[in-house]
Each structure stands twice: as structure tokens, then as C-alpha cells.
N, C-alpha and C positions, 0 to 999 in steps of 0.2 A: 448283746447278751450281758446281764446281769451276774457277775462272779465275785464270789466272798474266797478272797485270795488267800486265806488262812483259817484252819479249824480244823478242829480235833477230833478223833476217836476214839475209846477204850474199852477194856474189859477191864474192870480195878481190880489191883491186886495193893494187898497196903506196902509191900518189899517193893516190889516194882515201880509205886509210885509215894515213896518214901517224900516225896519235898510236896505231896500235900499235907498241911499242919495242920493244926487242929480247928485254925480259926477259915479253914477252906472244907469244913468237913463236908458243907452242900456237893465236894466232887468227889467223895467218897462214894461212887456206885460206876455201874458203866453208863456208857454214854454212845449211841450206836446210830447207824442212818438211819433208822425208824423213829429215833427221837429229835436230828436235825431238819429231816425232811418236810414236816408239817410246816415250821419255823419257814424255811427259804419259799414255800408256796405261799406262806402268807404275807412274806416280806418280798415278792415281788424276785426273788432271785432266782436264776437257771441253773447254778451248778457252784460246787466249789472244789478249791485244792485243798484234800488230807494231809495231814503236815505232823511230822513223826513226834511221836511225847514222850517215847523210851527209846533208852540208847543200846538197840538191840537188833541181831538181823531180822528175827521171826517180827519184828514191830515193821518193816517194810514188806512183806512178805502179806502179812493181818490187813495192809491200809490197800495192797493191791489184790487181793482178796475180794477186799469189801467195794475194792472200784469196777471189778467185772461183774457184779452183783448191780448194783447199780451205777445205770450211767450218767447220773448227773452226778457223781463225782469224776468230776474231770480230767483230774491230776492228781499224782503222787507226792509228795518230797519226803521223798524216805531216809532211812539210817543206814550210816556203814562207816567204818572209820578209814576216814583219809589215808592214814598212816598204815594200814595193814600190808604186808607181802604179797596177798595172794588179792589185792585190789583187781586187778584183771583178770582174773578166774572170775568173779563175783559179779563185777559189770557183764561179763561174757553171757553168764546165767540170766542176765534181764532185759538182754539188748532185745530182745525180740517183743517186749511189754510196751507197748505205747503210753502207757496210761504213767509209768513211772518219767515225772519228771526233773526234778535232781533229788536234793540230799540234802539234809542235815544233820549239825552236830550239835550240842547244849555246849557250846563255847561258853557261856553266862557261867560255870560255874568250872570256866580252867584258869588256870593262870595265861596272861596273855601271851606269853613265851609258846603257849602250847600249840597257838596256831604259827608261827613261824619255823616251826622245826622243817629242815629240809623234807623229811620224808610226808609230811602233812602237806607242803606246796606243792611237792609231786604228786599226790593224790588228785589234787583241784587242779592239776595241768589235764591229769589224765581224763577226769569226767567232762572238761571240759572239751577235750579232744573228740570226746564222744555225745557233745551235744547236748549235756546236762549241766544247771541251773545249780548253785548254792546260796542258800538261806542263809545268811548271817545271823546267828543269835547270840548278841554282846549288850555288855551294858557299857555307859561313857567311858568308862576310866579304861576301857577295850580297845577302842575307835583306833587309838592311835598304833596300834599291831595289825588292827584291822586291817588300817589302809597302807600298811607295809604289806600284805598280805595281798592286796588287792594289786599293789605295784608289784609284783611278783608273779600274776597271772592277767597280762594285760587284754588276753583276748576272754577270758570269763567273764561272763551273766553273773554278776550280784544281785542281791535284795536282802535289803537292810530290815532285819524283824522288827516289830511293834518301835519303830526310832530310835533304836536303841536304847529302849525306855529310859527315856530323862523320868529326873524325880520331880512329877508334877506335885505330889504333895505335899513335899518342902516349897514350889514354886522356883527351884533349879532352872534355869533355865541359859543362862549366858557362856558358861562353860562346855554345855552342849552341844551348842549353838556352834560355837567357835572349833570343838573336837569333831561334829559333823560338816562342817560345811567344807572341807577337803574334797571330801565323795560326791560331791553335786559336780565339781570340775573331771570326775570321772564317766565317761558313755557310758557305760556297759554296766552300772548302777543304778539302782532302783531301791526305792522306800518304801516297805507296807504302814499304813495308816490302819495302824492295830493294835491290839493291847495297852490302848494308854487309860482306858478305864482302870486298870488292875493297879498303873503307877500314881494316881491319883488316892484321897480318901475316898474305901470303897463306901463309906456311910454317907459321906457329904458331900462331893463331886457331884460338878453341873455342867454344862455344857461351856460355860466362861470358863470353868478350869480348863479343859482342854485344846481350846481353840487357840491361844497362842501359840502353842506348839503343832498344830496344823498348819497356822500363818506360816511359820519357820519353814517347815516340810515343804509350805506351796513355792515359797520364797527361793528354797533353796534348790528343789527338785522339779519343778514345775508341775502343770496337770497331767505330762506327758509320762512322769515316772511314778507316779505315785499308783499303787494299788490298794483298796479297801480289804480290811482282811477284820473276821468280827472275833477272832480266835477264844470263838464257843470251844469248849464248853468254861475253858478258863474264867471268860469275861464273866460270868453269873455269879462270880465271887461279887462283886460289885454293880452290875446291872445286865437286862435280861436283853437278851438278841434286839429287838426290836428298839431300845433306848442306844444303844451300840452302833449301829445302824443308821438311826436316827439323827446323830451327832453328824453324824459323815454328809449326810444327806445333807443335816441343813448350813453345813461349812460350806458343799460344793454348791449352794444355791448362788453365789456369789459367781460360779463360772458359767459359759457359756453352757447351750446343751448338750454339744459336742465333748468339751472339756468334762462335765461331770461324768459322760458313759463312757469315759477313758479311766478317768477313777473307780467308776463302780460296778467298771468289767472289762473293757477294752483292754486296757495296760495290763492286765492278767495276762489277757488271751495272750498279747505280742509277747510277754516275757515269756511265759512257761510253752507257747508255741501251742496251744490247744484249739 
């Protein structure tokens, strides 16, 4: 099976989705499974994971909605803040949903103290207790809380979003490198090979921009950890499902056949359990 391990949903609202700018205004509309699902039939894919864009409970709630409506959404990774009191009242409420597979939080725009706080580590003990999956979404200068973070819930499922976007279009890359490669000495860690179109120039990026930091990814995580995720509808800021896609496809040409349908669905299935 074919799975695009990351993508998006919405109804736009411009307050709700305040950090798209102006030079993103192509995502200024909604964006709904009748608009990704043509895209995955013609790109050869079976299914993918919903992965929350607002920091809200009704935005988990909207993505499992839209996943018992249809079933080739596979998976959930919903919202809910770590840190709240009544965290197990709220897990209680969804334990019985299959389709919700963990959770995330837009870490990229906290300071990195904020995932270390005691009561946020006990949140990712407790989902973790109950067999849900967290999405990591950090940039580099993050990594290094991260992976205190990560030594702190030794038995939790990580995945690392879009590499933590290094800045491919400064050609950043050796500080990255050196800040992730911690996480690859961790099991229970995983890499989505996502969003690196968006950290790129979205005008002039080619596929030699991005392929070094694939190298990295394969180097550090091997084909076993890595998941394909095309994080539609984001990516169309800078190129359309099928070029996104296409990247991935023609980096995994280099592994065996096995190895590539580990990357371009396999390693889905085993992390998020679908």
C-alpha cells in the first residue's frame, strides 16, 4: 500500500489561519477530500494520514469526521494540548475511534522550553500509555529540547515533520545535520520526507536542491524509518502534488523495491499501526 504520510485539510478561515501570508494566498480557500482524492488516484496512492493545521480541539474532531466519511483516510494526527488537566477526560472521549492516530502540536512557533515543561512530558507519557504516536513539528534551533524531550519518554513513537526543515534555500545544511543526527541513535524515531519543497526557493527549486538532504535523512534514518508525506495542500505554495511526489520517487530509485515501498507506504503503516 501506497500512503502519503502527511496532508492536510481545511475550511479557511483568515483568524484561524492567520500565518498564511500574503505571498501563500493560493491557500486562502478550503481544501477538502474531494479535492485530494482525484490527485492520490492519479498518483498511484491508497490512502493517507490527516494531520492537524489548527491548534484547536473542534480541528481533531473536523479531521475524524472527514475520516469516517471516507475511508482512504486512514489516520488521524490530531490536536490537543499536552499540558491540559483534564488530558484524560479527552483521551477517554476518543479511545474508542480507530481512525485517530496520535497528535500534534505547532512546537515551530514556541519557544523550546515549552516542550520541556513537566506537565507537557506528562501529557506524551500519557498518550503514549495509550498507544498514540507524536508528530514532532520543530525547526533546527528546536532539535536540541526535542531530543531532551525525546529522553524523557523513552518508550514513545516519534516522527520527526518535514526534517525539521533545514533551510534548504540558504543551502544550510551541516548544523542540521550535526543537531539531527542524535535522533537516528534513537528506536522509536522516525523521519517524514516532507515539506522540504516549502524550505527551498519556492520559484527556483529543482530536484538537486533537495536531494542532499534526502541523502542525510537516508544516511541517518535509513529506508526503514523514513515516511513519504506530500504535506498538500501546504506544498502548492511552491510545486503541485505530483512534482512533490516525484522528488521522492525518483531519490527512492536508488533503493531496492522493497526499500522504496517502505518509504512510500510501508513505514507509514508500521508507525501509525494502520
Amino acid at each position: 500500500m501506497r500512503v502519503d504520510a502527511h496532508q492536510h485539510f481545511w475550511n479557511y478561515d483568515s483568524e484561524r489561519f492567520d500565518w498564511i501570508s500574503d505571498d501563500m494566498a493560493e491557500l486562502r480557500r478550503d481544501f477538502l477530500p474531494e479535492d485530494l482524492y482525484p490527485i492520490l488516484q492519479s498518483s498511484q496512492i491508497d490512502g493517507s494520514i490527516a494531520v492537524q493545521a489548527v491548534e484547536h480541539l473542534r480541528e481533531t474532531e473536523f479531521l475524524l469526521e472527514l475520516s469516517e466519511t471516507y475511508p482512504w483516510i486512514l489516520g488521524v494526527v490530531g490536536w490537543v494540548e499536552m499540558a491540559q488537566d483534564n488530558l484524560d477526560e479527552l483521551l477517554d472521549t476518543w479511545s474508542s475511534n480507530s481512525k485517530l492516530l496520535g497528535f500534534r502540536e505547532v512546537l515551530q512557533s514556541k519557544e523550546p522550553e515549552y516542550m520541556l515543561r513537566k506537565d507537557f512530558i506528562r501529557g506524551i507519557r500519557k498518550i503514549g500509555q495509550r498507544g498514540y504516536t507524536y508528530d514532532l513539528l520543530t525547526y533546527p534551533h528546536q532539535l536540541s529540547a526535542a531530543l531532551k524531550l525525546i529522553d524523557s519518554c523513552p518508550n514513545q513513537a516519534f516522527v520527526i515533520d518535514h526534517l525539521s526543515k533545514p533551510d534548504i534555500k540558504a543551502g544550510d545544511w551541516k548544523a542540521w545535520k550535526k543537531s539531527l543526527q542524535p535522533f537516528s541513535e534513537r528506536e522509536l524515531v522516525c523521519a517524514k520526507v516532507s515539506g522540504l519543497v516549502t524550505e527551498a526557493d519556492w520559484k527556483k527549486w529543482n530536484s538537486s536542491d533537495l536531494f542532499p538532504y534526502l541523502e542525510i535523512a537516508l544516511e541517518l534514518f535509513g529506508p526503514k524509518r523514513l515516511l513519504f508525506g506530500s504535506d498538500w495542500p501546504v506544498c502548492l505554495v511552491a510545486g503541485q502534488y505530483e512534482e512533490v511526489l516525484g522528488v521522492i520517487e525518483s531519490f527512492a530509485d536508488q533503493l531496492s523495491g522493497e526499500e522504496k515501498d517502505a518509504v512510500l507506504g510501508e513505514n507509514a503503516q508500521e508507525f501509525y499501526k494502520i
